[in-house]
Each structure stands twice: as C-alpha cells, then as structure tokens.
N, CA and C of each residue as an Amber inpcrd file, in Angstrom:
protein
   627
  97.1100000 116.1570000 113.7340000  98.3840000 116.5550000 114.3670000
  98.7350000 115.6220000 115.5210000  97.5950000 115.1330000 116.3850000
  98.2380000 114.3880000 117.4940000  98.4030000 112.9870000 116.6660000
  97.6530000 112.2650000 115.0720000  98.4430000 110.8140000 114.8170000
 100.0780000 111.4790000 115.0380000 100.4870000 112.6610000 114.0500000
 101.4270000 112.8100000 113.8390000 102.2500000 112.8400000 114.9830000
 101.8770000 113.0860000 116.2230000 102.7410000 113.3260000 117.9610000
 103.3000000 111.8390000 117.8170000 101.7340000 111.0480000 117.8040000
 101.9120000 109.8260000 118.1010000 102.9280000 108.6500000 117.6510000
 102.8050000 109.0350000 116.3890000 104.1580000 108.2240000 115.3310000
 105.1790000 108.6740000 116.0770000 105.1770000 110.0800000 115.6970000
 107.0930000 110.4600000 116.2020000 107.4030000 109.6760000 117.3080000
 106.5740000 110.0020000 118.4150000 107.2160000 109.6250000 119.8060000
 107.0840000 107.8260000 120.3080000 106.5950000 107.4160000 119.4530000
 106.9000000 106.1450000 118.9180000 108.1220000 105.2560000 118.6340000
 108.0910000 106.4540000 117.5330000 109.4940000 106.2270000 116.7460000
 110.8060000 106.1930000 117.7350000 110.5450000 107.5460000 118.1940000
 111.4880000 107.7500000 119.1000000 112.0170000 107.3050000 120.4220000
 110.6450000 106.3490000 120.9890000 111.2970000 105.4020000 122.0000000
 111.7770000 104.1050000 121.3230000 111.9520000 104.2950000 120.1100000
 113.2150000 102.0090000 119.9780000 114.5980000 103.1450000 119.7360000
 114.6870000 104.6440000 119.8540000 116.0230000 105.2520000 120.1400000
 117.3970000 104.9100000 119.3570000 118.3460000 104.7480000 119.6170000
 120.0140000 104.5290000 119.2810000 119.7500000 103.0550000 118.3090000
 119.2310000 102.0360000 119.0220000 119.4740000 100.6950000 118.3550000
 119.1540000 100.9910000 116.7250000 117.9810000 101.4820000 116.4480000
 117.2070000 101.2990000 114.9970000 117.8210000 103.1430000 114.6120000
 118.6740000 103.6100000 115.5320000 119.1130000 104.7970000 114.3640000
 118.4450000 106.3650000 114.5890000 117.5780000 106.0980000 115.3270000
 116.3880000 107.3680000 115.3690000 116.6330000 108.1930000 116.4060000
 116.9230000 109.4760000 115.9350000 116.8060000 110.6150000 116.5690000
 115.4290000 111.6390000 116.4410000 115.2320000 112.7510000 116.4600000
 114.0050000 113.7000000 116.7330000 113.3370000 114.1190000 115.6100000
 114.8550000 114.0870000 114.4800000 114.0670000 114.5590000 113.2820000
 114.1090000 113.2690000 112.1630000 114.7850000 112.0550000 112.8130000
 114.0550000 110.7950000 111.8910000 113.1500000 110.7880000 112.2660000
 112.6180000 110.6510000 113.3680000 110.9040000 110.4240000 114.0160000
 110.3220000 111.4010000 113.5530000 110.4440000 112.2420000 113.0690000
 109.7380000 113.9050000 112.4790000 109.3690000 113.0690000 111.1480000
 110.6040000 112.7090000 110.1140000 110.0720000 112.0800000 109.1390000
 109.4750000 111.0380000 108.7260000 109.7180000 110.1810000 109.6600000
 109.0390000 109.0210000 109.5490000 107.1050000 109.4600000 110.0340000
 106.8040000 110.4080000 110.7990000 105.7760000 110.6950000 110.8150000
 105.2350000 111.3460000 110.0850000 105.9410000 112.2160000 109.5380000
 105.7410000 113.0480000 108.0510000 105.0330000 112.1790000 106.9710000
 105.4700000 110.9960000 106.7440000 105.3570000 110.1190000 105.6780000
 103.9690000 109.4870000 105.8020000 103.9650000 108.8860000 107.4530000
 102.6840000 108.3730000 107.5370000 101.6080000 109.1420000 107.3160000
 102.1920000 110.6820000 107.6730000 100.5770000 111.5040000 107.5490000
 100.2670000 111.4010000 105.9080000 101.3130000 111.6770000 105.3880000
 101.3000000 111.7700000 103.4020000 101.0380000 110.6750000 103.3640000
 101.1770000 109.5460000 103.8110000 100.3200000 107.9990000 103.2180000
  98.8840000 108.3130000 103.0730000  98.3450000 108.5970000 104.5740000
  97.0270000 108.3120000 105.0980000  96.0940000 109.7710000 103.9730000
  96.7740000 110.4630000 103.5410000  95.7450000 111.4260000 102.4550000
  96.2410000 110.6410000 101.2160000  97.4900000 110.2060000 100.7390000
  97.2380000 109.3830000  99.3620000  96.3130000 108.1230000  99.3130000
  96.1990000 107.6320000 100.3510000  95.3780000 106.5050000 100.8600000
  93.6100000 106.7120000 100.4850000  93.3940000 108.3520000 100.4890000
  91.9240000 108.7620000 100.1700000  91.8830000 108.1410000  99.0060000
  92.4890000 108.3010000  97.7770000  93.2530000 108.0990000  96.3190000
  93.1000000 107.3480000  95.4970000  94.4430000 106.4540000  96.3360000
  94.8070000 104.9770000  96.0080000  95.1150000 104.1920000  97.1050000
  94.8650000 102.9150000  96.4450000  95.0470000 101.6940000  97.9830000
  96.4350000 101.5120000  97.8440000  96.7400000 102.2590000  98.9160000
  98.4380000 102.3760000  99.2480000  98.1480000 100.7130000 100.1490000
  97.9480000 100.1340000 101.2340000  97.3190000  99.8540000 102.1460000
  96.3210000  99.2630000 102.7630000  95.9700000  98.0400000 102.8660000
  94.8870000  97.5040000 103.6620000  94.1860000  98.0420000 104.2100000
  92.5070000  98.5990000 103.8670000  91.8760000  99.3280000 104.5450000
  91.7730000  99.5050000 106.3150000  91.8600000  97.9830000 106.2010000
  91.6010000  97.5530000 107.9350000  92.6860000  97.8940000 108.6290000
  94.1830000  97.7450000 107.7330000  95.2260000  97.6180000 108.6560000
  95.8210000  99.6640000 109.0490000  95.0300000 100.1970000 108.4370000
  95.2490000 101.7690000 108.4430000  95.5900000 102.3390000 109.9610000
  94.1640000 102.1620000 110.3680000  94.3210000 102.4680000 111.7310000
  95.3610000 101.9900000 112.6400000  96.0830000 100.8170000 112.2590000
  97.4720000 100.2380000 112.8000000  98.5200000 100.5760000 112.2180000
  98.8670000 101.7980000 111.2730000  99.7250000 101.8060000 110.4550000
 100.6970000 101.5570000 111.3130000 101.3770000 101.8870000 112.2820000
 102.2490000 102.3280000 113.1170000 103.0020000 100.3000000 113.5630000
 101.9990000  99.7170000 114.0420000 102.4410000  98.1140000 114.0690000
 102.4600000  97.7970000 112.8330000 101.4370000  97.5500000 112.2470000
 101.4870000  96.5240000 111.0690000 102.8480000  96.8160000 109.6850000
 103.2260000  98.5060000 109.5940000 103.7440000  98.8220000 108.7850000
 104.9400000  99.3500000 109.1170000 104.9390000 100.0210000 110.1270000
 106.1760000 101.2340000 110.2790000 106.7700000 100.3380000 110.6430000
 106.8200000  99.9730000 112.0950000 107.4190000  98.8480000 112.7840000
 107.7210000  98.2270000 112.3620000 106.9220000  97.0230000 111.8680000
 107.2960000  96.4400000 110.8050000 108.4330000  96.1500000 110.0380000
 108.4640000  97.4780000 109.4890000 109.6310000  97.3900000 108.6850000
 110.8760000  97.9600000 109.6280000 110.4000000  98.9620000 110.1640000
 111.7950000  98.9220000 110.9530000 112.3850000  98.0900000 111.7600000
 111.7610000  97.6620000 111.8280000 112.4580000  95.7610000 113.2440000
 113.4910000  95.1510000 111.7790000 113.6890000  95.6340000 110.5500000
 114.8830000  95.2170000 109.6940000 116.3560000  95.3690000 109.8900000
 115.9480000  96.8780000 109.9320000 117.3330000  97.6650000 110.3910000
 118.2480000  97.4470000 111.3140000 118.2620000  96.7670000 112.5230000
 119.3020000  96.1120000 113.4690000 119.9080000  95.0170000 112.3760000
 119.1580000  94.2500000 111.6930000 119.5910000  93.0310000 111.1410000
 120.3170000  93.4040000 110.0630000 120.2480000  94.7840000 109.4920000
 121.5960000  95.1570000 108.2400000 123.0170000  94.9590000 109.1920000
 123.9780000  94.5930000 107.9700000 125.1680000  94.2970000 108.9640000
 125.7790000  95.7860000 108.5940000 126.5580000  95.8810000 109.5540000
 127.3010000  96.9510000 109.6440000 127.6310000  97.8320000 108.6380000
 128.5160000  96.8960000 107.8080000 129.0730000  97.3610000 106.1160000
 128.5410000  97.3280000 105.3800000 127.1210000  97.4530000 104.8080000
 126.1910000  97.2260000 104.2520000 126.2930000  98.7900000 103.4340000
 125.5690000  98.9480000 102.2660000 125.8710000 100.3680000 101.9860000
 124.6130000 100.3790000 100.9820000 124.2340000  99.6310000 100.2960000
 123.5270000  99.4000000  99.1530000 122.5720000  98.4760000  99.2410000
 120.8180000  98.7890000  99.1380000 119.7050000  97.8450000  99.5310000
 118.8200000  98.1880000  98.2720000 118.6430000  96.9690000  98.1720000
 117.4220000  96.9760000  96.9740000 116.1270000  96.3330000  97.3510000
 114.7690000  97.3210000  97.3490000 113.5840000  96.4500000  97.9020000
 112.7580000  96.6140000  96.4370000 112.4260000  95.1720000  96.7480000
 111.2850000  94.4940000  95.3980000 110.1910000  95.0140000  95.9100000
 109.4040000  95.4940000  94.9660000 108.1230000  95.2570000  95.1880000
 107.2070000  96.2470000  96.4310000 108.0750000  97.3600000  96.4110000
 108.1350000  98.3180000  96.9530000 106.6860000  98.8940000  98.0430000
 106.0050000  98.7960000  96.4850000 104.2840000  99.4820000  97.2110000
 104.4490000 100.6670000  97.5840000 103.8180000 100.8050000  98.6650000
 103.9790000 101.9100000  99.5420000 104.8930000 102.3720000 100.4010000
 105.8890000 101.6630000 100.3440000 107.1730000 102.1060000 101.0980000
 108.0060000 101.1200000 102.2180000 106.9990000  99.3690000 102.2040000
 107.2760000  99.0930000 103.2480000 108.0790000  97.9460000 103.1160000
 109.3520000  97.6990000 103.0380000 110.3580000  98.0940000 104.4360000
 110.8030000  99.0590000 103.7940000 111.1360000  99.5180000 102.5240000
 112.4840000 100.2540000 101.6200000 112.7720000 101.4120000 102.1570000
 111.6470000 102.0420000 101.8760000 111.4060000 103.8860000 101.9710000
 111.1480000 104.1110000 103.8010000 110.8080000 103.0250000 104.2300000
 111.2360000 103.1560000 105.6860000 112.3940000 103.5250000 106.3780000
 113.4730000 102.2870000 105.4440000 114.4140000 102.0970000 105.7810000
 115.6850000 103.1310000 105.3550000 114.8040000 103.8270000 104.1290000
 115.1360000 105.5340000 103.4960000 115.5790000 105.8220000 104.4190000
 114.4630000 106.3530000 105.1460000 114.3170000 107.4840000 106.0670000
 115.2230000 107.5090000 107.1980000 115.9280000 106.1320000 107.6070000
 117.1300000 106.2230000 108.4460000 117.9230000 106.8440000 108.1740000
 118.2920000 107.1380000 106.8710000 119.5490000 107.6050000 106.0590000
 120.8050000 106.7610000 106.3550000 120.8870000 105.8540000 106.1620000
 121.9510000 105.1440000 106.6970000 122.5630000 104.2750000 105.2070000
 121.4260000 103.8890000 104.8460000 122.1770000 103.7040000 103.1730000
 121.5790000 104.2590000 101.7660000 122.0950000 103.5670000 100.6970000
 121.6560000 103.9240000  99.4740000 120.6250000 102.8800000  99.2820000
 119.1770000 103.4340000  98.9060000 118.3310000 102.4460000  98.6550000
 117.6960000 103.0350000  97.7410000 117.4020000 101.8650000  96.9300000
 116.6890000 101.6600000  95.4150000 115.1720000 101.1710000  95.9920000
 114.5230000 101.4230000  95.4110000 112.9640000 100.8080000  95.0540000
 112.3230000 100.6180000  94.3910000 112.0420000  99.0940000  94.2090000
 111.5470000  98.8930000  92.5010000 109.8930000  98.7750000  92.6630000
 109.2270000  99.3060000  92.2200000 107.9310000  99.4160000  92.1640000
 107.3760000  99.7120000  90.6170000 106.3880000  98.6920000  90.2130000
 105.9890000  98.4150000  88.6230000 104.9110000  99.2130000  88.5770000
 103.9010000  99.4370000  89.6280000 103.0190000 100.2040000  90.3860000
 103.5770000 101.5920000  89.4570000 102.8510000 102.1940000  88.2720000
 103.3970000 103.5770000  88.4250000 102.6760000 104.6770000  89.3630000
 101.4630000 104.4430000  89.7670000 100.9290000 105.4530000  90.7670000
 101.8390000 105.2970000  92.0780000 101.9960000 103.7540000  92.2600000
 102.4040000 103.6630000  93.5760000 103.8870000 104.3670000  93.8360000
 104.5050000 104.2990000  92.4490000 105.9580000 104.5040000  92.0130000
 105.8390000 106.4830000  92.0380000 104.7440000 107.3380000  91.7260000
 104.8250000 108.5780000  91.8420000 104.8810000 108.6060000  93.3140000
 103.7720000 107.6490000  94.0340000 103.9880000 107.8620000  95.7860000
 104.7490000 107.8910000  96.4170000 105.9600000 106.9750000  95.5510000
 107.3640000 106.8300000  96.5750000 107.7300000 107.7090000  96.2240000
 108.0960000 108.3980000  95.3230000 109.0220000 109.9500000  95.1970000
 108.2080000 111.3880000  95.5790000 107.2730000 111.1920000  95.3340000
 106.3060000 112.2350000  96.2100000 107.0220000 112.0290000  97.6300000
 107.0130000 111.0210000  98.4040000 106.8870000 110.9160000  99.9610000
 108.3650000 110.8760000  99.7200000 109.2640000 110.3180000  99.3380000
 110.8360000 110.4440000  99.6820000 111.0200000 112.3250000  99.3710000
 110.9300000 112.8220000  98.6310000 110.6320000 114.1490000  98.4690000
 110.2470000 115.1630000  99.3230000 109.3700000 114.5750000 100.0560000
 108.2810000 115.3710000 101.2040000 109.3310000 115.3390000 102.3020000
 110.2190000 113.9510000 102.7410000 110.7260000 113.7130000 103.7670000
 112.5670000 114.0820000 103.7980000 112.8350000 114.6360000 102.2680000
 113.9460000 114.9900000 102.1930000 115.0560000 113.5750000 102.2790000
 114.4470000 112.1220000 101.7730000 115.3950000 111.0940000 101.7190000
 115.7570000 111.3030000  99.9670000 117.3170000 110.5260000 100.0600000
 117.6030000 110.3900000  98.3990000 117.1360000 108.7670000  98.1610000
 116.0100000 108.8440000  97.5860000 116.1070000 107.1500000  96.7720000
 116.3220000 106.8550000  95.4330000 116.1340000 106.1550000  94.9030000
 115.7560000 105.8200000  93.7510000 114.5470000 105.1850000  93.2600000
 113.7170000 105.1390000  92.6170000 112.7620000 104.6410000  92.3540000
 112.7010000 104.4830000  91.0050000 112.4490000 102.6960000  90.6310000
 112.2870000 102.1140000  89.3470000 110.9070000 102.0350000  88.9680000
 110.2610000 102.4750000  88.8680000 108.3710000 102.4350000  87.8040000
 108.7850000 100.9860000  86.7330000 109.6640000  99.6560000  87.1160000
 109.3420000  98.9530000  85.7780000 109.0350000  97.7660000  86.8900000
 109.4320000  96.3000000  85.8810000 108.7380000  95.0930000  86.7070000
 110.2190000  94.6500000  87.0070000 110.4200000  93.7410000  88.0300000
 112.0560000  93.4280000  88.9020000 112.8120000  92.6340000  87.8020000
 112.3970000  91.5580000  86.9270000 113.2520000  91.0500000  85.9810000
 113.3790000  91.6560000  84.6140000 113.2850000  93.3120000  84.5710000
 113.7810000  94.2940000  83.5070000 114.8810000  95.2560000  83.8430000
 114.9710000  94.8950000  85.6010000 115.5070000  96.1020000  85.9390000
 117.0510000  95.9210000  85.7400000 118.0630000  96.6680000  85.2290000
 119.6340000  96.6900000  85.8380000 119.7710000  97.1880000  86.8280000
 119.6380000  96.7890000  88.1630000 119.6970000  97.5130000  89.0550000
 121.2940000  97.7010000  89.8510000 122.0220000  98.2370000  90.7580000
 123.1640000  98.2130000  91.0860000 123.0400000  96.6680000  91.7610000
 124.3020000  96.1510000  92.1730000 124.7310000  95.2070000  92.9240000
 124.0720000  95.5230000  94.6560000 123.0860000  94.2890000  95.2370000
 123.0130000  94.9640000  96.4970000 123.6180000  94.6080000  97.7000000
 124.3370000  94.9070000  98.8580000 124.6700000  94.6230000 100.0780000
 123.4220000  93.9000000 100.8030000 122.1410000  94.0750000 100.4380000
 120.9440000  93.6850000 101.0810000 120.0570000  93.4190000  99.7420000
 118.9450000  93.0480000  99.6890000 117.8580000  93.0370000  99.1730000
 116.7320000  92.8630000  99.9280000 115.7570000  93.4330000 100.0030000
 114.6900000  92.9990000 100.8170000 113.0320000  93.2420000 100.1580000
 111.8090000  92.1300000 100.7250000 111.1010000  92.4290000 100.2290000
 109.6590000  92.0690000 101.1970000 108.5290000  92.5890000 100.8680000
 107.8510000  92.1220000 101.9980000 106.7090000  92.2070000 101.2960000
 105.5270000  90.9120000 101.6260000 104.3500000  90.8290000 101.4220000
 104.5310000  90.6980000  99.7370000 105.3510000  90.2180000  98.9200000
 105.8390000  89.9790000  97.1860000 105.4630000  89.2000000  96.6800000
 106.2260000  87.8400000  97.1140000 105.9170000  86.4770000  96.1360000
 106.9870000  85.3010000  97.6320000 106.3660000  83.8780000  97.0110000
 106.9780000  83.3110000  97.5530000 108.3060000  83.3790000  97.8420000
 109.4660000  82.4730000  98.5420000 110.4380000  83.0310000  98.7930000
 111.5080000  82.3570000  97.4550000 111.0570000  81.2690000  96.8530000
 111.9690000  80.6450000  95.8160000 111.4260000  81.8110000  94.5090000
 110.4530000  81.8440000  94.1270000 110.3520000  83.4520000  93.4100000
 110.8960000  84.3300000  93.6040000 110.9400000  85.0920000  94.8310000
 111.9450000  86.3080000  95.1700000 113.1890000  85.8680000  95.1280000
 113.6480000  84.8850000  95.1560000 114.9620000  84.5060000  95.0030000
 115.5070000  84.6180000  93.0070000 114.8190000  84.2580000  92.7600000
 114.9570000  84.1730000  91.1110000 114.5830000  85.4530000  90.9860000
 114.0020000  86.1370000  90.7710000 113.3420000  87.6860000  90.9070000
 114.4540000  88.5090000  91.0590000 115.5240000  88.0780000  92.2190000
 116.5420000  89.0310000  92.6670000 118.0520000  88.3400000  92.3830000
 117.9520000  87.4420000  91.4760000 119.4370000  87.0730000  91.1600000
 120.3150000  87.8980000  90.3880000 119.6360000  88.9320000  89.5610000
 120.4260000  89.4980000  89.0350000 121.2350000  90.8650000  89.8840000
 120.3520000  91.1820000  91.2300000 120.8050000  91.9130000  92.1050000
 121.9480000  91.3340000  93.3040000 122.2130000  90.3940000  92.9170000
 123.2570000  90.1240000  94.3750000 124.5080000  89.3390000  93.4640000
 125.4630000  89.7330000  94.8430000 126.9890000  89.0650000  94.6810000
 127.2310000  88.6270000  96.0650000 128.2140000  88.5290000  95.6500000
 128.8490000  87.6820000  97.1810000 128.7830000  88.4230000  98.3090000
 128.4640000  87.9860000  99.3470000 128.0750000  88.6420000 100.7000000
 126.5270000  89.2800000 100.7010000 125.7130000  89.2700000  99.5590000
 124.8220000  90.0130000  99.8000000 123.6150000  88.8490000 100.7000000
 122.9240000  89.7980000 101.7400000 122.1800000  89.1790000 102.3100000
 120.6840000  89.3910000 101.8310000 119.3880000  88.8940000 102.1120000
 118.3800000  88.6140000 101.5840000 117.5550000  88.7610000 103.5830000
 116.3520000  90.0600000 103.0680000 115.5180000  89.6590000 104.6920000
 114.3820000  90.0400000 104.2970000 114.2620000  89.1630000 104.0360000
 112.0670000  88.3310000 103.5330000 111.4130000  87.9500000 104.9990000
 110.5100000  88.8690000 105.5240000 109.4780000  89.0900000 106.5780000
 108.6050000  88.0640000 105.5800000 108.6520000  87.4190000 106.7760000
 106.9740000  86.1120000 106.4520000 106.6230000  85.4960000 107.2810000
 104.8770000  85.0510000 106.8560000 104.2120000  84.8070000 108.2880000
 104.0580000  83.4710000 108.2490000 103.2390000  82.5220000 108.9710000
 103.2420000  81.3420000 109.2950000 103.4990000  80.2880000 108.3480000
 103.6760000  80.5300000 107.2040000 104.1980000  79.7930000 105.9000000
 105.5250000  79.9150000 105.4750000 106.3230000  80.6770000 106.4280000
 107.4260000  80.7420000 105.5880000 108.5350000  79.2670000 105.9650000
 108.0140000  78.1080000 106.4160000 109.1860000  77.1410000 106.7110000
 108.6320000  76.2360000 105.1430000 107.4430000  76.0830000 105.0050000
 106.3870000  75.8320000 103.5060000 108.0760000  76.0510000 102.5200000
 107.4400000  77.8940000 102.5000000 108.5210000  78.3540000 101.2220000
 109.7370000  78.0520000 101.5710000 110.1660000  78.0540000 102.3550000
 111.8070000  77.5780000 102.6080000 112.0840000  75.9830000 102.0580000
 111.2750000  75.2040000 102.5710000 111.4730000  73.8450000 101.7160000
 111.1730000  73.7700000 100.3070000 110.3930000  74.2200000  99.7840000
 110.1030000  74.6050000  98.2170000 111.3570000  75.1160000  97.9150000
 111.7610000  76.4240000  98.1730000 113.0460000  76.9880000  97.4230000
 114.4640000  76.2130000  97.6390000 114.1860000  75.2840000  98.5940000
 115.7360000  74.3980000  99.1060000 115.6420000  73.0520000  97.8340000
 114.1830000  73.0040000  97.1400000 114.3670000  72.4880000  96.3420000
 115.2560000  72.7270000  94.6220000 115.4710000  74.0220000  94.7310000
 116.0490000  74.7190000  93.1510000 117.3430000  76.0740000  93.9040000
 117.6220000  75.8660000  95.1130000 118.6330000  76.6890000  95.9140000
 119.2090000  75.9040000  97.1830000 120.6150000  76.4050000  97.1600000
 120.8980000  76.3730000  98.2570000 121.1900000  77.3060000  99.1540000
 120.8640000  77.3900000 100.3700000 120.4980000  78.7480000 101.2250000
 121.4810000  78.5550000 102.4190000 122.0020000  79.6240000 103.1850000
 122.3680000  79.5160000 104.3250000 121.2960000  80.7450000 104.8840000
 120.6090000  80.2140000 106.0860000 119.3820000  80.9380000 106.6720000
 119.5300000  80.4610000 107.8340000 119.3600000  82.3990000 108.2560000
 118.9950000  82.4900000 109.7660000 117.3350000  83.1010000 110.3200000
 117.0160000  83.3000000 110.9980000 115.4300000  83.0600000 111.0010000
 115.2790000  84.5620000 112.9840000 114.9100000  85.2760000 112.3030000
 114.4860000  85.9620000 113.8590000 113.0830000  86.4870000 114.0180000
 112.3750000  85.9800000 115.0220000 111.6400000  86.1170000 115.4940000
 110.4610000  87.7730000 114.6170000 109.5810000  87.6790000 114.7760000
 109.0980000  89.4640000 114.1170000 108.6650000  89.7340000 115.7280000
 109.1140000  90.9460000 115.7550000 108.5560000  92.2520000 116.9010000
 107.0830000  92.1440000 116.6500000 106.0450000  92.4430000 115.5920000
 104.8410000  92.7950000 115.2290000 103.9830000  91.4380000 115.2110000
 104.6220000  90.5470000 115.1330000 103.5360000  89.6070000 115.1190000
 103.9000000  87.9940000 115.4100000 103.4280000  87.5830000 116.5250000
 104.0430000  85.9350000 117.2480000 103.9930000  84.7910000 115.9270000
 103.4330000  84.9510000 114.6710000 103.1650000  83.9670000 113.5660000
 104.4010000  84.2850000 112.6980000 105.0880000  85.4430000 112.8670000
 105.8000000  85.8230000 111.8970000 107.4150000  86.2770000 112.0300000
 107.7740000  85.8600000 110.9220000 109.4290000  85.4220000 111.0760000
 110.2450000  86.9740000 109.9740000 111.4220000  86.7850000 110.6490000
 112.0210000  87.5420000 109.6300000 113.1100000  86.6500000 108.9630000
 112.9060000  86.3590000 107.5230000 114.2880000  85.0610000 107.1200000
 115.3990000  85.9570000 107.2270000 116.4720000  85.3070000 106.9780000
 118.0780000  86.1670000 107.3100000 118.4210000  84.9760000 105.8000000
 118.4580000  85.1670000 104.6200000 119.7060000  84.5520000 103.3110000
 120.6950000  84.9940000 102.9730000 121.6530000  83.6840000 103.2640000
 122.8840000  84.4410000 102.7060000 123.1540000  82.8260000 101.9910000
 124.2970000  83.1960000 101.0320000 125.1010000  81.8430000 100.1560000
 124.3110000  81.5020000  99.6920000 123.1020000  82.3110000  98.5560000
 122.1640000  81.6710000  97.5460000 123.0540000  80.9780000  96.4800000
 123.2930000  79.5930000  96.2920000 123.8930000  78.9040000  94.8910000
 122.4920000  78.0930000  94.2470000 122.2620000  78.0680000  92.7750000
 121.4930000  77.4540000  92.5650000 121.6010000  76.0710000  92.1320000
 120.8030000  74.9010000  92.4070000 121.2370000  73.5030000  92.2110000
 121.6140000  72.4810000  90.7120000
C-alpha cells in the first residue's frame, strides 16, 4: 500500500503540465501495483529495473505527453510490452490509443490492466506489419527496433502531419544516420527527464528516398 502512496504522489507532483489530477495518479498507481504481481508470472520487465519502476518506466513514458501536440487525437504504440509509453499514455485519457503487442500474454496484460484502470484502448495480439491499424496523429515506440525499422514498421500507420517519438539512448544519432540513408526526416531531438544518455527523437515529414 505505501509503493502504491508512493507512485500516486509522484505522479501527482509533475501536476497540470503532463495532465494529472488525484484520480490519474490513483490509476497510474493502480497499474503499477497490477504490473508488479503479473511480474511474479511473466517478464513484464527487467528484473533489476523493478524496484525503479517509477523512473525507468512510468516517467519515462510520461515525459512524452507534453511533446503530443495539441490536436493530436489518435496514437499508435508498436511494440507495446507492458504498457510503456502507450497504456501510460492511456491512462491520461486524453486520446485514442491503440497498442500493438504480438506478445499474446503480454497482449492479455494490457487489457487486464487497461480494464483494472478503467482506460478505453485497443489492443492488437498480432505482429505491426499485419496490422490495419487506424491512421495515427502520433506513433510511438520504445525499447523496439532501430529507428529506420520502426520507420518501415509504421508506414502504413501515418499521413500527413503525423509525428513519430522514439525514446533512445546513446545510439540514437548511429540510427538517425542509418535511416537518413533510405528516409528523409525532419527531427527534433529533446533531452530525456530519466536519463542524461538519452534522447527523445521528435519525426515529422517521413518521405522515402
């Protein structure tokens, strides 16, 4: 009960900016507690990084959410796992989000826990280049595949204006020159809250060469 204090009131001091009021922080702690018993299970999760769920994961993913633009309505996260950024970013309630996870245990976890926490998602149980998925305002993905992979991976999900925010750590200028080889990108790059090695990319104007 006190992890669970601890998340909420967590949550609840980054306040107005990232969206969170008393009973997002209720759910967002809700979730972590339902991770940490599916976690007995299945490896939702890095054994080591458990005890940090709160930096390595929650946070994490929520340091996204300022960076959705305003009009945004529709997000699609690859590669889902355990929830992190997508089903995070659920729990704001602020848009419609899909989650594609091939994972079918991992894929019962996300609707178990969106369920538990009272978010509407969607959740796909197939692999990302089977899916029809809607058109997205966002796509996002974290800890997946390189970034010229996730780019091909998610072409069939974007149109014009849609933006792309791939969290990556000290390799991601590597993948950025690789994918500038078979794309052209307009990229913005912000700093990560959770970790001084690690970037959050900002893509927009994917054309391929």
């Amino acid at each position: 009960m006190k992890h669970h204090q601890d998340i909420a009131a967590r949550a609840m001091e980054l306040g107005p900016e990232y969206g969170i009021d008393a009973e997002t922080a209720d759910r967002i702690a809700r979730f972590a507690e339902h991770l940490e018993k599916w976690q007995k299970a299945i490896n939702l999760v890095s054994a080591k990084t458990l005890p940090h769920l709160w930096e390595r994961h929650i946070f994490d993913s929520l340091q996204l959410a300022p960076l959705i633009p305003a009009g945004a309505r529709t997000i699609v996260d690859v590669g889902s796992g355990a929830g992190f950024p997508g089903l995070i970013l659920a729990i704001l309630n602020r848009w419609d989000v899909h989650l594609v996870e091939s994972d079918t245990r991992k894929s019962v976890f996300l609707r178990d826990s969106a369920r538990l926490c009272g978010v509407p998602v969607t959740v796909y149980a197939v692999r990302i280049e089977s899916l029809d998925a809607p058109k997205a305002d966002v796509i996002t993905a974290r800890a997946l595949a390189p970034v010229a992979d996730l780019l091909r991976l998610t072409a069939g999900f974007r149109q014009p204006g849609t933006i792309h925010l791939f969290p990556k750590g000290r390799g991601a200028e590597a993948e950025l020159t690789d994918a500038q080889k078979t794309w052209t990108l307009t990229i913005g790059r912000t700093p990560s809250l959770t970790d001084p090695d690690a970037v959050i990319l900002q893509i927009g104007e994917v054309q391929s060469k």
